[in-house]
N, C-alpha and C positions, 0 to 999 in steps of 0.2 A: 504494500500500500504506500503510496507517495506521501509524503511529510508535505503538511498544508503550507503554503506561502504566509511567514508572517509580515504583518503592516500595521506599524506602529503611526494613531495618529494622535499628533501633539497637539494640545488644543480642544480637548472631547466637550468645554462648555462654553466653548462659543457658540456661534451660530451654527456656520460649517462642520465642526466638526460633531457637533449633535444631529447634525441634520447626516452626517453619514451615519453615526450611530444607529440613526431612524431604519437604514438600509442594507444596513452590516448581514442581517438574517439572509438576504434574497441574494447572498456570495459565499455559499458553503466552502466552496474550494481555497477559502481564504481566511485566515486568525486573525482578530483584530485586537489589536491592543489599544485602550485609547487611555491618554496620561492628562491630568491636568494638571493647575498651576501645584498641585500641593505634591507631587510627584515627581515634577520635573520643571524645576522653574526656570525660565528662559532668562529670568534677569540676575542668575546667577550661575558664574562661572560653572565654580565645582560641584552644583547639582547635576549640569550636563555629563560632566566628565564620569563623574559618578555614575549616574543609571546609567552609560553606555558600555562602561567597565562589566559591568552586571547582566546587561542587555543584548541579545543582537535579535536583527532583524534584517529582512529581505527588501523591503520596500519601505519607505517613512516620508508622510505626509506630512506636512508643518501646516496647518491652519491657524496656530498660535501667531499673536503680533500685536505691539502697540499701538491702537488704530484711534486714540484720541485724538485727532486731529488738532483741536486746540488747544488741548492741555499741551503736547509734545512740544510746543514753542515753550513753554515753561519748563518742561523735563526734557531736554534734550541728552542729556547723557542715559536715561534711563532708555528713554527711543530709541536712541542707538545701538546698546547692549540687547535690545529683545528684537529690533527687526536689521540688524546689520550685524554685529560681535555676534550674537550667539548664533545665526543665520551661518556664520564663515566657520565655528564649528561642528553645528549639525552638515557640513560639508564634508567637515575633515573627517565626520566619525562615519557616516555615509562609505566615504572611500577607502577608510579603513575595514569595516567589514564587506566591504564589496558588495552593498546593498544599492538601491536606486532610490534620488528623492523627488517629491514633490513639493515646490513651495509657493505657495498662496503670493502673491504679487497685486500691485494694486496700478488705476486707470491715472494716479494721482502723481505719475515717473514723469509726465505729460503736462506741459505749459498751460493745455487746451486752449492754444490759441490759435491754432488751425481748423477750418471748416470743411474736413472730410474724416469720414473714419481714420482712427489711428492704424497703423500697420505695426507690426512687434518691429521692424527697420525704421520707424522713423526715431527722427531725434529727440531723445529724453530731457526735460529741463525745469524741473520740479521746484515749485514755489517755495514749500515750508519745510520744515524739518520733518513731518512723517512721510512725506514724500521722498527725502534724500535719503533718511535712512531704509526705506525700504527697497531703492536702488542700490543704493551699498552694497544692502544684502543680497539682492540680484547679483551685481559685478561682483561679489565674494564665491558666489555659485559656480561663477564662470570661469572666475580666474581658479578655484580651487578643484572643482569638478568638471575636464573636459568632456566627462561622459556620465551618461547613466540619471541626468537629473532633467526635471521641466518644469520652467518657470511658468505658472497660470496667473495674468495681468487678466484682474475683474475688477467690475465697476457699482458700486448702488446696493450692495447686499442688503438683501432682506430675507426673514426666515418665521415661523410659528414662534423663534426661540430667541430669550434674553431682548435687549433693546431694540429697535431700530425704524425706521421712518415710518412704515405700516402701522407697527403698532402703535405709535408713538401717535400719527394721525384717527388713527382710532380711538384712541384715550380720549385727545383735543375736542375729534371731531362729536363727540356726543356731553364735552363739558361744555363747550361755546358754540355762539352762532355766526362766529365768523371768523377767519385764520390769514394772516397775511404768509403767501409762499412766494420765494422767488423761482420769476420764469425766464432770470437770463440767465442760467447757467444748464446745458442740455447733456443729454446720455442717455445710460438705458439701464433700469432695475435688473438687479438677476438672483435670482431665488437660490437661494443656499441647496435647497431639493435638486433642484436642475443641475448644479454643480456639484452636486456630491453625485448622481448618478453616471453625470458624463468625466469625473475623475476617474472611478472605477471602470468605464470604458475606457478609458486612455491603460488603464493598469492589465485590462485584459487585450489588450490589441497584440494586434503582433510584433509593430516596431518597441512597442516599451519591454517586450517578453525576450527580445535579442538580448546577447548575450552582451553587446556593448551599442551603446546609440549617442550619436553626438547631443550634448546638450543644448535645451532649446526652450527658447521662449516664446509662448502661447498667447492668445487673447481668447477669454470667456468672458460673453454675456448673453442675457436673453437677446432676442432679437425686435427690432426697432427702435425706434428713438422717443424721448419725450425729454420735458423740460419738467422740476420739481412741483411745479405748478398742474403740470399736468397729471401728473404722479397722483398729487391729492386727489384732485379732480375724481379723476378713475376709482381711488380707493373709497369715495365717499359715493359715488354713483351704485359700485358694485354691493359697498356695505348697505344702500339705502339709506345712508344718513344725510339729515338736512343740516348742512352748515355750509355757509356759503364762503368763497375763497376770492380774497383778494390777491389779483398777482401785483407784485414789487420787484425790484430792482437790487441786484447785489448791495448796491450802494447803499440800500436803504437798510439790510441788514448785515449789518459789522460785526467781524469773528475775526479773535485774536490772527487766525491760519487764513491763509487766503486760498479759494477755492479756484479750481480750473473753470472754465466758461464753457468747452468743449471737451467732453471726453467719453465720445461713440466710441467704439472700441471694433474693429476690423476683424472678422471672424473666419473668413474664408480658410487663412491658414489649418486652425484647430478640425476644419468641419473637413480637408479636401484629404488633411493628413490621417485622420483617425474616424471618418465616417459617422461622425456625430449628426444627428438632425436637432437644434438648437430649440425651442418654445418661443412662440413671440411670447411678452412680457406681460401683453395683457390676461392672457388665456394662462400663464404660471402665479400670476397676480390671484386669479378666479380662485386656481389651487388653495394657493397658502388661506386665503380667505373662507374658504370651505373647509379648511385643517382648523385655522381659529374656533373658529364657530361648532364644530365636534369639542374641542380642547370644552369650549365653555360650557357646554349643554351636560 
């Protein structure tokens, strides 16, 4: 009998990485290990060094990272250490046991100051500090791992699970009757669901199953565009809720980090290399909203 593939995923309460928990059952051929901060903490050294001594594994997923966006202008060493420093060891531990990784990447490497989809070839030129350091971590991938890893740049996460814009507009949208969103900054939601199923098709494909593949960086999202604005819109339409939305102007709402204006994210790549068929965003938007609504009932 063959010895199952283990895959360790770092990160088990985020979003992502709960959202793979969700679908772990429907991959028998696969062990999943999933670590959270109190097992493995990314923002220190020798916890890494530690469980990897103790540990090996075949495949390791990082959905772990510091994605405060405005807090990080304030903790920038802390940013560092968890989506850049420990990033260029889970490299090094990777290529030590001769396993392959995945690492979560973000839309945010990206000026968005271009008006066309981004391509993983164009040039990266990142506002604030969660954006540098999570290219760091990228270029620590790269320089440390020629083989065996893939960078997955996404955009908008949202999920059933922990914080994030969905629910957060659902909370809002049933305390008030009216929410001011901006609608100059554009991109596209992507459900944590949708990316934890199409990870695990990148893990069973055939080029990630080769025995060495050059490393490479990806774009994930749902499919289409919208503006934050538009996002509410939808989420209040589809939830039935009456609250009406004012659209506004970056300018008019001020954060410490400053946000990209454009960040569509070019898919073609992911979909021509690995035969993924992607959700548009409204129709995975429908999903998670019919997952809430079971959660509550």
């Amino acid at each position: 009998m063959n010895k199952l593939q283990t895959i360790l995923v770092i990160g088990s309460t985020g979003q992502l990485g709960r959202s793979i928990q969700s679908i772990a059952s429907d991959y028998p051929d696969y062990e999943f290990i999933f670590t959270n901060r109190q097992q493995l903490d990314l923002s220190n050294q020798s916890s890494l060094i530690e469980f990897f001594e103790c540990n090996s594994f075949d495949i390791i997923v990082n959905c772990a990272a510091y994605t405060a966006v405005d807090n990080a202008e304030a903790e920038p060493e802390l940013a560092n250490q968890i989506n850049h420093l420990s990033v260029r060891q889970l490299a090094n531990m990777t290529k030590q046991q001769n396993a392959k990784l995945i690492n979560i990447s973000t839309d945010y490497v990206f000026n968005g100051e271009q008006y066309q989809p981004y391509l993983e070839t164009d040039e990266v030129a990142p506002y604030g500090v969660y954006g540098q350091t999570k290219l760091s971590g990228e270029q620590a991938i790269q320089t440390t791992l020629k083989n065996n890893s893939i960078i997955i740049r996404t955009s908008w996460l949202y999920s059933e699970y922990g914080n994030n814009f969905v629910k957060t507009m659902l909370k809002l949208g049933q305390e008030r009757d009216s929410l001011d969103i901006i609608f100059d900054q554009v991109g596209t939601p992507t459900y944590a669901k949708d990316l934890a199923k199409d990870i695990m098709g990148i893990v069973q494909s055939q080029e990630f199953r080769q025995a060495d593949f050059t490393t490479n960086i990806i774009h994930y999202s749902n499919e289409g565009v919208c503006s934050w604005y538009d996002f509410a819109k939808t989420i209040f339409e589809l939830a039935n809720i009456q609250c009406h939305v004012n659209a506004i102007e970056t300018k008019d709402y001020p954060t410490p980090a400053k946000r990209p204006h454009y960040s569509v994210l070019n898919k073609a790549k992911i979909k021509q290399k690995f035969h993924l068929a992607i959700p548009y965003w409204k129709d995975s938007l429908k999903q998670c909203l019919t997952a809430l609504q079971g959660k509550a009932s």
